[in-house]
N, CA, C and O of each residue as an XYZ file, in Angstrom:
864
protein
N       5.902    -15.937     13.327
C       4.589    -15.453     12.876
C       4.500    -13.951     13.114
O       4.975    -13.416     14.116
N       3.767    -13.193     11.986
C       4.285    -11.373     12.111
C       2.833    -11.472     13.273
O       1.965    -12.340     13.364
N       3.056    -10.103     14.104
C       2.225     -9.638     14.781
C       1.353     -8.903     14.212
O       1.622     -7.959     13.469
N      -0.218     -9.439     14.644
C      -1.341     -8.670     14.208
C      -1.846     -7.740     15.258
O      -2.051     -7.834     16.469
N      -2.005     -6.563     14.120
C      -2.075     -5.289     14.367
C      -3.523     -4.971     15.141
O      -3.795     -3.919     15.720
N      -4.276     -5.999     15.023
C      -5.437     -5.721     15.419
C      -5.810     -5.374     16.969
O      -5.504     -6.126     17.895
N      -6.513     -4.136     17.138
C      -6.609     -3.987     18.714
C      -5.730     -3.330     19.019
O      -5.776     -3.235     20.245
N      -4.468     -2.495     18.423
C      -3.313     -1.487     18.579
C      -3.504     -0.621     18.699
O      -4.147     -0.226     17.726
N      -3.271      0.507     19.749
C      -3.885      1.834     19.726
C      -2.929      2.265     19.059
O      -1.762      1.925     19.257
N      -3.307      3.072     18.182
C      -2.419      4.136     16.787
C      -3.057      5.924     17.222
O      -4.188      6.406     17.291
N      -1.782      6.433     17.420
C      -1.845      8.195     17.341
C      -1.207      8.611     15.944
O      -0.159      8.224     15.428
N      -2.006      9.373     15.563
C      -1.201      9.772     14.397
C      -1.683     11.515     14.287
O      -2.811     11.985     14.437
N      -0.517     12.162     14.004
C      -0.938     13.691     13.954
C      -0.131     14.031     12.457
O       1.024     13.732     12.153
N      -1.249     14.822     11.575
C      -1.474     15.669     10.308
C      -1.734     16.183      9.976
O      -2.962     16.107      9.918
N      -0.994     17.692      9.127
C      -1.458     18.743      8.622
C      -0.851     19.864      8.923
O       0.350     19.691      9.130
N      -1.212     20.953      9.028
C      -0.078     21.763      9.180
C      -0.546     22.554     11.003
O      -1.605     22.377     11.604
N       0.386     23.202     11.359
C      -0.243     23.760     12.592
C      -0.173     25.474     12.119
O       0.240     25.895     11.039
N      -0.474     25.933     12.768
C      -0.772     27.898     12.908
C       0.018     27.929     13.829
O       0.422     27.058     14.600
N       0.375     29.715     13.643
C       0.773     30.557     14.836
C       0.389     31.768     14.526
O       0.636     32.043     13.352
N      -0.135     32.624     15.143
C      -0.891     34.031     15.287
C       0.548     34.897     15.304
O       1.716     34.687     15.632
N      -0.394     36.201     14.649
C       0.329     37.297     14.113
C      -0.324     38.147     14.690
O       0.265     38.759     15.580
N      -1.686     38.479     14.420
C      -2.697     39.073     15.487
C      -3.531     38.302     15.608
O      -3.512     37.095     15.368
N      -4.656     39.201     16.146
C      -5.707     38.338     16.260
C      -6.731     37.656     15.012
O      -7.661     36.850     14.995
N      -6.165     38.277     14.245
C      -7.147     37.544     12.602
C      -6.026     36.704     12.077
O      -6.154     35.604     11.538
N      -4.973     37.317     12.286
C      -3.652     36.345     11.141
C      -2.862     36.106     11.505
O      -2.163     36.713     12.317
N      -2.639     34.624     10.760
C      -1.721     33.734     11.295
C      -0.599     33.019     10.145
O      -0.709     33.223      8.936
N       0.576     32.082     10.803
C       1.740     32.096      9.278
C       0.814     30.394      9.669
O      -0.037     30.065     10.495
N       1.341     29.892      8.893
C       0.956     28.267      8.219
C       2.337     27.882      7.259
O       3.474     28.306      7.048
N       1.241     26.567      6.752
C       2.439     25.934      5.706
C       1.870     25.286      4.707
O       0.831     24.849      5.202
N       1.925     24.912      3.451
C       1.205     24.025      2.827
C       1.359     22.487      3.157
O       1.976     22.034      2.193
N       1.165     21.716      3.825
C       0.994     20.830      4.222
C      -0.854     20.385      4.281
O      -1.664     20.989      4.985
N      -1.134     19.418      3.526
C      -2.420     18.990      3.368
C      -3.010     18.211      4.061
O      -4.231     18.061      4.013
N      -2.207     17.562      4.849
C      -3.037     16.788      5.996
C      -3.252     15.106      4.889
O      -3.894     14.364      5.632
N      -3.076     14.614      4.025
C      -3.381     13.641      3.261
C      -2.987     12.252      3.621
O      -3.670     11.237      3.764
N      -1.379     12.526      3.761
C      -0.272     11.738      4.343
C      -0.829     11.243      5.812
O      -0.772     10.042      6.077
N      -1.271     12.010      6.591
C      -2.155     11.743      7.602
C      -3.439     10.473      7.510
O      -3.589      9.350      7.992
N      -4.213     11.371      6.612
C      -5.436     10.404      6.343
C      -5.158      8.751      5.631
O      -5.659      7.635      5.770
N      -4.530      9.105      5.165
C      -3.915      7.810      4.534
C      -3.425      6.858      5.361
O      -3.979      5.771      5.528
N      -2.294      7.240      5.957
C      -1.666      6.065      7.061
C      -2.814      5.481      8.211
O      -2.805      4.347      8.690
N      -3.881      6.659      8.543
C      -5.079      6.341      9.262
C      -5.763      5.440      8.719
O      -5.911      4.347      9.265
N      -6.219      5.695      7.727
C      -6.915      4.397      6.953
C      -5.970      3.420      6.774
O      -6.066      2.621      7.706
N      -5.289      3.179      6.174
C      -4.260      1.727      6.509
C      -4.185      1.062      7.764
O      -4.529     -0.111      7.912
N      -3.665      1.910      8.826
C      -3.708      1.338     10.357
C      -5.050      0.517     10.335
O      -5.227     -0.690     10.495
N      -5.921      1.510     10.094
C      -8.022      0.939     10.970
C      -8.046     -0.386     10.010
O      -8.662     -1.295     10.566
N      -7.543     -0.745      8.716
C      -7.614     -1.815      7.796
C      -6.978     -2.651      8.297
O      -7.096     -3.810      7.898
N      -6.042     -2.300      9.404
C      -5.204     -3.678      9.917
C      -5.954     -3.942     11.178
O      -5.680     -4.959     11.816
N      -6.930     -3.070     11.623
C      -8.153     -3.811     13.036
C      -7.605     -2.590     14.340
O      -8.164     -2.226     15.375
N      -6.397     -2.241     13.774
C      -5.816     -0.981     14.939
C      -7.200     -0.097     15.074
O      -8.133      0.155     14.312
N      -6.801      0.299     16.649
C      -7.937      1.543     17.330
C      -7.438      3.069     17.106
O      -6.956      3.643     18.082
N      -7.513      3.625     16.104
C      -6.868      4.475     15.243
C      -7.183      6.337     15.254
O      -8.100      6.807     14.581
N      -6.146      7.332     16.233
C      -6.781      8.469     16.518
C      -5.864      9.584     15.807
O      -4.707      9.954     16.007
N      -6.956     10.000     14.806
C      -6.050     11.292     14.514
C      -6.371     12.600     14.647
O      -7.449     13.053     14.262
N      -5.499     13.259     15.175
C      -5.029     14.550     15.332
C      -4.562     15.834     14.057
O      -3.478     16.413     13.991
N      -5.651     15.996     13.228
C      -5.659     16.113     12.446
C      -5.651     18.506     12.137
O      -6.593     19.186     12.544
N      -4.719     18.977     11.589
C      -4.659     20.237     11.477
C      -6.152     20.885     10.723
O      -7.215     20.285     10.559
N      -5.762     22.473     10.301
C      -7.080     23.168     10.021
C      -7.242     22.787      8.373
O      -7.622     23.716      7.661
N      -6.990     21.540      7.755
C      -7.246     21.205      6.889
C      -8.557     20.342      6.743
O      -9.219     20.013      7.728
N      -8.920     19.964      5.327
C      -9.823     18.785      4.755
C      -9.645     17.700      5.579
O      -8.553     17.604      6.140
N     -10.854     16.493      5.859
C     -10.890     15.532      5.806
C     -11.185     14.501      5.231
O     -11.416     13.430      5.793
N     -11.221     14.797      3.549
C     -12.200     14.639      2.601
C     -11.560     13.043      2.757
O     -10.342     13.075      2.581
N     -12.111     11.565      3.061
C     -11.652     10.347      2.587
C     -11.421      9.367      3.599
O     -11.334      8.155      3.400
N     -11.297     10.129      5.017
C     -10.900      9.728      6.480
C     -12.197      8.372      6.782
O     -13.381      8.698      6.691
N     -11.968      7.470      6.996
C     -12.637      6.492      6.678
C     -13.328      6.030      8.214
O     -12.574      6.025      9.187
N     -14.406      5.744      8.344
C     -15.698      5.795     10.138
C     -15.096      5.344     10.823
O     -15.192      6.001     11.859
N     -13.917      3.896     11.056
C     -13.537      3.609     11.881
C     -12.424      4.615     12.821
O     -12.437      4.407     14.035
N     -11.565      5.584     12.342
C     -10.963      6.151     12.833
C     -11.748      7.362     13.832
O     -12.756      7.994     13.515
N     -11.074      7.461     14.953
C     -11.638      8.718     15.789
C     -10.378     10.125     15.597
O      -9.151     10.152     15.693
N     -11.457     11.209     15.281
C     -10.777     12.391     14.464
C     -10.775     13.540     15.774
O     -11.773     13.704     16.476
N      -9.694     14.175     15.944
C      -9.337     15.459     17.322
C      -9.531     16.144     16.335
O      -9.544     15.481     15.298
N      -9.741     17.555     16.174
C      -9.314     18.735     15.396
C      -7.688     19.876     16.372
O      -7.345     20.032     17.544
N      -7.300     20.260     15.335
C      -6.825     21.442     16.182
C      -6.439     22.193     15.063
O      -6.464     21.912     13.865
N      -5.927     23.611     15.908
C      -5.209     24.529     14.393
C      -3.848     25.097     14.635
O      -2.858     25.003     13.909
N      -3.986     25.752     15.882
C      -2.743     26.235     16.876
C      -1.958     25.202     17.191
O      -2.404     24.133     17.609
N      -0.449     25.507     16.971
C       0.800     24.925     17.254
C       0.560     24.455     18.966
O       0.927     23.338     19.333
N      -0.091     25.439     19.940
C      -0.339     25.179     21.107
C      -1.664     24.033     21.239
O      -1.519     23.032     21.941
N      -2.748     24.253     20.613
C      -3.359     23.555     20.712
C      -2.772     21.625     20.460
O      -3.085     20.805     21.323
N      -2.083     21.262     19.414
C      -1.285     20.077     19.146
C      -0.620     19.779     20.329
O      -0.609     18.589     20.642
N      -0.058     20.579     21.070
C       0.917     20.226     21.846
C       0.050     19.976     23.064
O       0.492     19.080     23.784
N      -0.815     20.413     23.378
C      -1.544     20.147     24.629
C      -2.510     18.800     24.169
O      -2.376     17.873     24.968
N      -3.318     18.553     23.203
C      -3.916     17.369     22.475
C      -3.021     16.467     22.243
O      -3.598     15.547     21.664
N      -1.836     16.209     22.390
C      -0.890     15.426     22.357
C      -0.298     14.736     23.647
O       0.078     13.580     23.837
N      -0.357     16.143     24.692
C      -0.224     15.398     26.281
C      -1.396     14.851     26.597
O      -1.408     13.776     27.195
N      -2.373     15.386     26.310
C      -3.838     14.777     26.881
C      -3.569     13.266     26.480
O      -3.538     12.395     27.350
N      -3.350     12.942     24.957
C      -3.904     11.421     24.726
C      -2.900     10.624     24.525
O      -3.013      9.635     23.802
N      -1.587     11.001     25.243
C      -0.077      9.947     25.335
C      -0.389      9.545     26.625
O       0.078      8.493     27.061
N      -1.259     10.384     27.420
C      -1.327     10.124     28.849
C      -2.375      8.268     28.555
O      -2.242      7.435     29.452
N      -2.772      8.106     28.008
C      -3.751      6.917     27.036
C      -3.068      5.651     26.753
O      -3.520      4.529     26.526
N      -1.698      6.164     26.832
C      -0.509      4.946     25.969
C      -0.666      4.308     25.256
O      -1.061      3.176     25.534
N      -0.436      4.706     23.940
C      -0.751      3.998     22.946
C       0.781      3.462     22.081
O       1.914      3.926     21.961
N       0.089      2.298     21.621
C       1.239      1.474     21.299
C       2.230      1.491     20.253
O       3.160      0.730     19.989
N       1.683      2.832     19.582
C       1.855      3.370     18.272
C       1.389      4.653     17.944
O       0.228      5.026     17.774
N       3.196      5.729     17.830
C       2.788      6.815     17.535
C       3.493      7.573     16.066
O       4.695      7.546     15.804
N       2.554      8.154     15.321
C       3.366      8.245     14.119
C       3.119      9.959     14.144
O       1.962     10.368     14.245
N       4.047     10.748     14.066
C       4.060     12.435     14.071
C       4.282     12.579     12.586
O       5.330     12.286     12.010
N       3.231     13.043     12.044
C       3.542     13.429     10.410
C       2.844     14.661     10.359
O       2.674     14.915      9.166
N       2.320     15.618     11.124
C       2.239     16.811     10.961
C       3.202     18.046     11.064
O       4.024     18.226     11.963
N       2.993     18.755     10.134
C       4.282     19.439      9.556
C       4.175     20.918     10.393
O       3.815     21.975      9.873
N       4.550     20.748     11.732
C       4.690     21.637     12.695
C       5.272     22.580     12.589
O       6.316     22.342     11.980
N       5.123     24.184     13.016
C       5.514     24.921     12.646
C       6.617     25.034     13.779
O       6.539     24.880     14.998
N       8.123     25.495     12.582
C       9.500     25.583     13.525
C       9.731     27.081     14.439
O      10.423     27.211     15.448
N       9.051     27.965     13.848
C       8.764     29.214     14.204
C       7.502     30.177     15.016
O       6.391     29.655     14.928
N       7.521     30.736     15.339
C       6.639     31.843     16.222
C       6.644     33.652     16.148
O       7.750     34.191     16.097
N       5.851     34.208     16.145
C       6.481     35.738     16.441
C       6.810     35.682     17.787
O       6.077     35.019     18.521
N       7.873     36.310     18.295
C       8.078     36.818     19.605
C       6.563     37.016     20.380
O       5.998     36.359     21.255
N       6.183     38.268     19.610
C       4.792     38.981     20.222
C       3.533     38.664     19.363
O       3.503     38.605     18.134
N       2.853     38.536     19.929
C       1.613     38.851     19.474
C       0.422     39.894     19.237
O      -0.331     40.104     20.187
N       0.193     40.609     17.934
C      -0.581     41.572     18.298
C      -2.235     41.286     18.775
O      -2.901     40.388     18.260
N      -2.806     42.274     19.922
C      -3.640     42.039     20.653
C      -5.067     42.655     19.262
O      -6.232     42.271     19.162
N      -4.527     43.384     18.663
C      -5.718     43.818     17.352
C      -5.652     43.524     16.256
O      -4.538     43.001     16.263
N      -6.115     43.421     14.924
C      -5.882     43.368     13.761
C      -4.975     44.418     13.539
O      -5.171     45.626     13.671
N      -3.824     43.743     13.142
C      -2.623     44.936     12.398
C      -3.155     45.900     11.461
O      -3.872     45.270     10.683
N      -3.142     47.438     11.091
C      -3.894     47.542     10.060
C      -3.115     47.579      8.686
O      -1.948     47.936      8.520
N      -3.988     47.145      7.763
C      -3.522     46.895      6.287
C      -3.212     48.466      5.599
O      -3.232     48.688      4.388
N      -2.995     49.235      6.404
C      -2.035     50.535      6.136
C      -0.617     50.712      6.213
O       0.136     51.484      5.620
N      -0.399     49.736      7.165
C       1.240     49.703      7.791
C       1.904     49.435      6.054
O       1.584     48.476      5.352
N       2.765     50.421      5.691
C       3.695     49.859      4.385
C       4.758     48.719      4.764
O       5.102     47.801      4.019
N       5.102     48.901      5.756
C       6.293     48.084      6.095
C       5.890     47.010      7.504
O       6.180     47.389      8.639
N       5.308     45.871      7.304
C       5.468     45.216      8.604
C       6.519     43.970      9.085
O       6.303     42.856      8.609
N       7.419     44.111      9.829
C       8.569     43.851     10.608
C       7.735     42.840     11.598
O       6.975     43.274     12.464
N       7.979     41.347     11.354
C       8.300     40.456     12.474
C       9.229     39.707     12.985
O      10.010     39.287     12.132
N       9.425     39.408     13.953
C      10.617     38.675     14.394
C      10.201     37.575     15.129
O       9.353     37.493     16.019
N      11.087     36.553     14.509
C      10.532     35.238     14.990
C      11.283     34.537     15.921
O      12.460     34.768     16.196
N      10.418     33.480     16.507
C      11.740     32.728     17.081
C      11.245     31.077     17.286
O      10.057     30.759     17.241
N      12.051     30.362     17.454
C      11.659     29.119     17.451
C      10.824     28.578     18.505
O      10.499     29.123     19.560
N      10.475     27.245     17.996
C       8.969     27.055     18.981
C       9.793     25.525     19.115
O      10.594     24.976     18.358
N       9.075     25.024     20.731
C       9.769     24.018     20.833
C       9.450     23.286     20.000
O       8.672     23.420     19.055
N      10.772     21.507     20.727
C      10.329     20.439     19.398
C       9.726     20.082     19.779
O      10.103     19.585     20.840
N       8.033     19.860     19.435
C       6.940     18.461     19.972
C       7.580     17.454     19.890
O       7.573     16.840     20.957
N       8.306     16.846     18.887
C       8.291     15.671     18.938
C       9.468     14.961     19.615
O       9.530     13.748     19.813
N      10.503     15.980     19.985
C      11.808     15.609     21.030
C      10.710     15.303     22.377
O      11.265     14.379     22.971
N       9.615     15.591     23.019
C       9.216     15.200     23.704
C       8.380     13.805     24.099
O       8.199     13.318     25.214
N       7.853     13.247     22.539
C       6.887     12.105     22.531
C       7.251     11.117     23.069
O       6.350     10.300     23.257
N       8.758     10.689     23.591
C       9.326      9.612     24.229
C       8.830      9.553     25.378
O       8.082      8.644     25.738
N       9.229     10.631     26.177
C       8.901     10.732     27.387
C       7.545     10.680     28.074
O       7.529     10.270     29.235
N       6.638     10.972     27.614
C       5.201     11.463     27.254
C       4.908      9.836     27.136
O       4.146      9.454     28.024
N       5.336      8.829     26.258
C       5.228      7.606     25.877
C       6.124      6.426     25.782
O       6.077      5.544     24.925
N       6.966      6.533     26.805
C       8.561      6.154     26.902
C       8.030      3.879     26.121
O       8.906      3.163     25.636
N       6.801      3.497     26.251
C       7.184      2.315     25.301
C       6.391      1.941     24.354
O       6.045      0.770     24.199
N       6.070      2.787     23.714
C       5.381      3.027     22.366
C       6.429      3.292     21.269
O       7.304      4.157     21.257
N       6.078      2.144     20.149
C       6.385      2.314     18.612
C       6.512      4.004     18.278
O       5.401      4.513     18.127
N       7.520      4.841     18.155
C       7.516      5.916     17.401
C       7.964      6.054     16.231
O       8.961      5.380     15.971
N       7.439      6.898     15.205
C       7.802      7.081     13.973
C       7.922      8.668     13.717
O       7.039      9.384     14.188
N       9.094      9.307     12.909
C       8.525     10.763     12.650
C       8.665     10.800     11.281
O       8.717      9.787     10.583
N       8.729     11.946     10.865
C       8.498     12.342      9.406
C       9.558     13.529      9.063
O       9.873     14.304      9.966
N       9.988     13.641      8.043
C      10.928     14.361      7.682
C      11.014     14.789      6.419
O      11.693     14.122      5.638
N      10.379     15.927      5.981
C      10.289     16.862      4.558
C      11.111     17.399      4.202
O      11.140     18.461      4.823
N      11.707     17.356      3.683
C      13.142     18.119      2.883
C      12.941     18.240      1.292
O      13.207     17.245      0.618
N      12.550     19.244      0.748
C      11.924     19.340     -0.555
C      13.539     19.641     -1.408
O      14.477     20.383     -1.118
N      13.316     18.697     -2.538
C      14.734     18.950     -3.365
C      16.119     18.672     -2.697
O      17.076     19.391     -2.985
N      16.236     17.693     -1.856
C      17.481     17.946     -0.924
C      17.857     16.036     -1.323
O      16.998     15.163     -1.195
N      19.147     15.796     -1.745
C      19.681     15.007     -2.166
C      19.538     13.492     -1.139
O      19.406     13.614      0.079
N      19.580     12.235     -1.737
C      19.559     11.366     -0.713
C      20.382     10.855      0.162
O      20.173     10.018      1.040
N      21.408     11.457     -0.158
C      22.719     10.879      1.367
C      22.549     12.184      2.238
O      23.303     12.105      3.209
N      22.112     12.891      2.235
C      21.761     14.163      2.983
C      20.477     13.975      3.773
O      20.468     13.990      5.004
N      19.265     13.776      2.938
C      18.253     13.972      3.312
C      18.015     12.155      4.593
O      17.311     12.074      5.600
N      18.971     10.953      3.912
C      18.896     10.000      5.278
C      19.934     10.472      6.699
O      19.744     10.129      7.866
N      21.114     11.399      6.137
C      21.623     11.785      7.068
C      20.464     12.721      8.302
O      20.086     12.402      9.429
N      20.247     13.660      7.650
C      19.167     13.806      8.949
C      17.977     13.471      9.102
O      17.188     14.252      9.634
N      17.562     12.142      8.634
C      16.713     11.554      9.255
C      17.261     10.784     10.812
O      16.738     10.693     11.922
N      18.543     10.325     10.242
C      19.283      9.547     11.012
C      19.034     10.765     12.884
O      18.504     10.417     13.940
N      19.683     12.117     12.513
C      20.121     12.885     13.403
C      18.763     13.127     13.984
O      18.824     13.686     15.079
N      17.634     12.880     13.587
C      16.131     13.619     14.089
C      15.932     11.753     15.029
O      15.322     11.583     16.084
N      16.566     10.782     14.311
C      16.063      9.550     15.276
C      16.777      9.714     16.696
O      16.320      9.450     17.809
N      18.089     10.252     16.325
C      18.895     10.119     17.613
C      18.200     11.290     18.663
O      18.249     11.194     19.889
N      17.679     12.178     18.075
C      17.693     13.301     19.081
C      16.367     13.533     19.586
O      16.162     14.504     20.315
N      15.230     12.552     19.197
C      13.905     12.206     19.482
C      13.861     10.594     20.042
O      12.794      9.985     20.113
N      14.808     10.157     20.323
C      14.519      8.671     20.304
C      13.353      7.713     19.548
O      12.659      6.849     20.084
N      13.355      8.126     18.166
C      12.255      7.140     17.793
C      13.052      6.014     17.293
O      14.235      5.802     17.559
N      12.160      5.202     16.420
C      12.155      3.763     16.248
C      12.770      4.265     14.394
O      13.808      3.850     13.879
N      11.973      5.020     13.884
C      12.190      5.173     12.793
C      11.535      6.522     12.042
O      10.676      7.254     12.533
N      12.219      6.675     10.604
C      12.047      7.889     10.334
C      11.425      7.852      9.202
O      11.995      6.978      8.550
N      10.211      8.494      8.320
C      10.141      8.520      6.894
C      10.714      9.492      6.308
O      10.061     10.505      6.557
N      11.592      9.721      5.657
C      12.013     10.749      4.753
C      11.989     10.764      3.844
O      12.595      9.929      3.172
N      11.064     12.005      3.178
C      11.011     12.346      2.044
C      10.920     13.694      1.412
O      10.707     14.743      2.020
N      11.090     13.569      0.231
C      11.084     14.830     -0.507
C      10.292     14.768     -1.568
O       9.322     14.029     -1.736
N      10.877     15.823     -2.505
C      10.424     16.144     -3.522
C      11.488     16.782     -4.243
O      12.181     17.640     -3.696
N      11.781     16.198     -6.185
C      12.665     16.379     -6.722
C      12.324     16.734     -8.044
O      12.525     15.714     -8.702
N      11.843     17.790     -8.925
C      11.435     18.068    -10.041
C       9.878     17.630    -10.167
O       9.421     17.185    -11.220
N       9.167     17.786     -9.075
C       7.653     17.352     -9.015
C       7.903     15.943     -8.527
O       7.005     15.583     -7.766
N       8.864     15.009     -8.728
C       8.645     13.818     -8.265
C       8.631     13.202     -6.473
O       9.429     13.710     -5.686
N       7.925     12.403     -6.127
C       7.815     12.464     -4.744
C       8.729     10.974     -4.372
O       8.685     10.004     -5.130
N       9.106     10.979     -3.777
C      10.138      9.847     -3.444
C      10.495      9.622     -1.855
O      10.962     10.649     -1.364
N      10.377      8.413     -0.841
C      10.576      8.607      0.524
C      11.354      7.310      0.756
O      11.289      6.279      0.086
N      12.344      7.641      2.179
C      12.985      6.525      2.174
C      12.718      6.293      4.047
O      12.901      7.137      4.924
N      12.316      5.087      4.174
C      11.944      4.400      6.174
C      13.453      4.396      6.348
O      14.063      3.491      5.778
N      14.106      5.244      7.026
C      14.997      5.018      7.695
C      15.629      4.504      9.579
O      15.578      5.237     10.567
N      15.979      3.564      9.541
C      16.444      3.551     11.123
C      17.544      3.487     11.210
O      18.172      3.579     10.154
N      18.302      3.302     12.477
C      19.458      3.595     12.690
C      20.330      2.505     12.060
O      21.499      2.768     12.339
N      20.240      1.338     11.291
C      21.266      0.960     11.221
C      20.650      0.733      9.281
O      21.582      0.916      8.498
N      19.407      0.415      8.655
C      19.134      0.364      7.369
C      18.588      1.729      7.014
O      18.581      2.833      7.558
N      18.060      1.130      5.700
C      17.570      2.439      4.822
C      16.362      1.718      3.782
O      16.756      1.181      2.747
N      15.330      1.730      4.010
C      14.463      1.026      3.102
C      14.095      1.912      2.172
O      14.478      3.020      2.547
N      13.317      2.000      0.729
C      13.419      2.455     -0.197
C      14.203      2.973     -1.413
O      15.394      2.659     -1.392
N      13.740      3.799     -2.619
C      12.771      4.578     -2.353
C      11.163      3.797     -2.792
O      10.802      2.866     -3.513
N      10.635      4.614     -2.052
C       9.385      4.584     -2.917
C       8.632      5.211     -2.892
O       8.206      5.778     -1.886
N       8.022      5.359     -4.556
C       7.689      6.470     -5.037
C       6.299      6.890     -5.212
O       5.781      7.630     -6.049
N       5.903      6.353     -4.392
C       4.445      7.004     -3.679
C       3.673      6.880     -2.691
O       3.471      5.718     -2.338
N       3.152      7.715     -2.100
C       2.320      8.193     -0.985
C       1.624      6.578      0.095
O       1.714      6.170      1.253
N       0.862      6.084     -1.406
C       0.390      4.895     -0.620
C       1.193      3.712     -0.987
O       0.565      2.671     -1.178
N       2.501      3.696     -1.121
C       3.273      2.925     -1.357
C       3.928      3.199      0.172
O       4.136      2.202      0.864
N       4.156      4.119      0.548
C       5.279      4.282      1.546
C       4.357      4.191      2.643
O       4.829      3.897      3.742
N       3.098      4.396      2.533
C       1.888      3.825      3.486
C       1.762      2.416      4.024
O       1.642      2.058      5.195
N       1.837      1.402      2.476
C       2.103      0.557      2.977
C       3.225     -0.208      3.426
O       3.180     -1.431      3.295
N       4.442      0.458      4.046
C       5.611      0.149      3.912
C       5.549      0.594      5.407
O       5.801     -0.386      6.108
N       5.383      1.359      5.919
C       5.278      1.643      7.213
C       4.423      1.164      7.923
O       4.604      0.978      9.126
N       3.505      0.922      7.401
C       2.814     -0.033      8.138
C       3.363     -2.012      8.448
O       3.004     -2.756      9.361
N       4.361     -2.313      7.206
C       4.535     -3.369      7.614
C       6.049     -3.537      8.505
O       6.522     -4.572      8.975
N       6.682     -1.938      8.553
C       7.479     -1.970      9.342
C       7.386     -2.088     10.986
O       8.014     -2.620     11.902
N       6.443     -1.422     10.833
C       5.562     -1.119     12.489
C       5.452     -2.654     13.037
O       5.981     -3.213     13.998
N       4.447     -3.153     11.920
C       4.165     -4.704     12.394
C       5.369     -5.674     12.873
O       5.208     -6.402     13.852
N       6.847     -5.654     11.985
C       7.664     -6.330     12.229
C       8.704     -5.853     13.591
O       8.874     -6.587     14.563
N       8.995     -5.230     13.521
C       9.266     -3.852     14.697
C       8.475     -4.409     15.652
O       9.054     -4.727     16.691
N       7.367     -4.601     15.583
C       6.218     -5.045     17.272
C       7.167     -6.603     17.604
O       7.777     -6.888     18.634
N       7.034     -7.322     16.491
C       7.713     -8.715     16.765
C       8.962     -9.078     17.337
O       9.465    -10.167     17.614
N       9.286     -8.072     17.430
C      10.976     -7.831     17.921
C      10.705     -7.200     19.448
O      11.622     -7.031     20.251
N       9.770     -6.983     19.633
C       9.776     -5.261     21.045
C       9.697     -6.089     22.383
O       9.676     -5.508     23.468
């Protein structure tokens, strides 16, 4: 008999994060936060206690049962993330499209829009999500993996390499290929999909999660 989801605490984080340049400006990403709202509403439809962590995007659709964090800063996620793993929840899905980068420095004023030439140098920001194990060492994890235009024995290959080196349970990977959107649930030993849309692969992860619990 599959396990019901009902009464499951679900984390889910979406959208894009910031990092400051000065004090007015900051780099981002287009990431919409949607993919987020979506899997949220699916979870709360299965009776799950459902919290998202949601970037400086829309919430246009996010449905009453779910409880909504805000944040915008790459730092801010990462600290809203220790706060509510400390919670243990039984189910964590990272689909916010975190920024891999940082400036070194930060300017303390608005740069001024005179400079002809402005020079930053970046550097990488840790991985949030190499940490969520630990933080939640027996919780369901899931991550997410965007690779726009990047072929499919490639794009499951490093899904594969992001499961091993985060310890999750499983990976969604997807892309995008001439406008078309296509994702494949990968774990370490199958490959489910594709499929070719948003709330298709919504509901596909969700019934992976469920079967995945039956096994744990």
């Amino acid at each position: 008999m599959a396990t019901n989801l009902k009464n499951k605490k679900v984390l889910i984080t979406s959208g894009p994060t910031w990092v400051q340049i000065d004090n007015v400006r900051v780099i981002s990403n287009t990431a919409t936060g949607r993919t987020g709202i979506l899997l949220a509403n699916k979870f709360a439809q299965e009776g799950c206690r459902v919290t998202l962590l949601q970037g400086p995007v829309e919430v246009a659709g996010l449905n009453k049962p779910v409880k909504l964090k805000r944040f915008s800063f790459f730092d801010e996620l990462s600290s809203l993330l220790k706060k509510e793993l400390a919670k243990n929840y039984d189910i964590v899905i990272q689909a916010a499209a975190v920024s891999d980068f940082k400036p070194g420095s930060v300017g303390r004023k608005k740069i001024s829009s005179h400079v002809k030439t402005l020079k930053l140098i970046l550097k990488p920001t840790p991985k949030i999500i190499n940490s969520l194990r630990k933080l939640n060492p027996r919780s369901f994890l899931a991550g997410f993996k965007f690779e726009p235009g990047m072929e499919e024995r490639k794009l499951i290959k490093e899904a594969r390499k992001l499961i091993k080196e985060a310890g999750l349970n499983c990976v969604m990977a997807n892309t995008l290929r001439k406008q078309r959107y296509s994702a494949y649930l990968v774990e370490k030993k199958k490959v489910y999909g594709p499929f070719l849309s948003k709330p298709r692969m919504a509901d596909e992860l969700v019934k992976f999660t469920r079967r995945s619990l039956d096994y744990a």
